[in-house]
N, C-alpha and C positions, 0 to 999 in steps of 0.2 A: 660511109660509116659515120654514125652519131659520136659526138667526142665531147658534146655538152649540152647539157640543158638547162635550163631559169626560170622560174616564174617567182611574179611576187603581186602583192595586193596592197594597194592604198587606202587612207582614209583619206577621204576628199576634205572632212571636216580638217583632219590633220592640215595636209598642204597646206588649206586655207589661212593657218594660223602661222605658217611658215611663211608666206607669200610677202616679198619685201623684195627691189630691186637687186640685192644682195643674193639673195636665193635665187633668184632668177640668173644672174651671172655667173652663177655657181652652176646650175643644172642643167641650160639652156645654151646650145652651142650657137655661134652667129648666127650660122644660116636656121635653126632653131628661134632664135626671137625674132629673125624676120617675121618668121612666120606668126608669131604669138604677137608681135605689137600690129598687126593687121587685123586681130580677131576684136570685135564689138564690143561682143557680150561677157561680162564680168564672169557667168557661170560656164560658157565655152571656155576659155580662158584658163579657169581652174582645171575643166576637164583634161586641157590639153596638158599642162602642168604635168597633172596627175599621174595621164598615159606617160608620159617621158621618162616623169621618175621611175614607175613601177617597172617601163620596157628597159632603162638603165640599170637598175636594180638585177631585175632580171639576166639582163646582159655579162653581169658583173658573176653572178651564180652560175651562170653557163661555162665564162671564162676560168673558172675556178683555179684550175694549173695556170694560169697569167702571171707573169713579173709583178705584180702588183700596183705597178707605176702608172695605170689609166685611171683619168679622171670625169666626172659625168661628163664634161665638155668635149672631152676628146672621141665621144659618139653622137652622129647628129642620127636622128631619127624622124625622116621624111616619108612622106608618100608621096605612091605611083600616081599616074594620070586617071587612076582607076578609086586613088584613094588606100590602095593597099601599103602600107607601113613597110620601110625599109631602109638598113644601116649601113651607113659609110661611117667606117673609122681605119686612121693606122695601123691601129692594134689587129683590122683582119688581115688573115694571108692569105692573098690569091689563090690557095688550094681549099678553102673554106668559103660554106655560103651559110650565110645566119634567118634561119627562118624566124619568124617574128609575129604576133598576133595582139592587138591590144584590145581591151571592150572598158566599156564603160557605163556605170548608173550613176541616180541620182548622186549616192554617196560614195560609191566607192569607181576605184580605175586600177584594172588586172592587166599584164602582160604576160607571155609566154616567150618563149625565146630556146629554140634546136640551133646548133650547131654540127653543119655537116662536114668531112672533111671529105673533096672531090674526088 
């Protein structure tokens, strides 16, 4: 059974202007900037930014009936060996699995996000 759903959409130009070690601390969970202080390219970089937010974002729309006390950090947003996008946080309950999709262009970075209850 579906119990929630999310999406939301970026401006890449936006992030861009957000972009300060602050914001990053703010959005980006540990295991999160691992991953971001290993990437080169200053345009990867924002992309990834981007997806995080908008798949946070989203995360948070799905959650909707949640206590309200989750913070972007309290969701890391990794991929499989495959490259496929997927969330570990607290906030899920092991009778819950959070499907998850992000894409990206030049300018913008979209995420989706189902919540299924097992």
């Amino acid at each position: 059974m579906i119990i929630g759903i999310g999406i939301d959409l970026v401006d890449l130009k936006r992030i861009s202007e957000l972009m300060s070690d602050r914001f990053i601390d703010r959005i980006l969970s540990k295991e999160e900037q691992k991953l971001y202080f290993n990437i080169a390219a200053e345009n990867t970089k924002l992309s990834f930014v981007g997806g995080r937010f908008a798949a946070k974002e989203a995360l948070f729309k799905a959650f909707s009936k949640g206590d309200g006390h989750a913070n972007y950090i309290d969701f890391s947003v990794l991929n499989d060996e495959f490259g496929a996008p997927y969330v570990i946080s607290k906030h899920i309950e092991e009778r819950h699995r959070v499907h998850i999709s992000i894409t990206h262009t030049d300018e913008y970075a979209m995420a989706y996000v189902m919540i299924e209850k097992l």
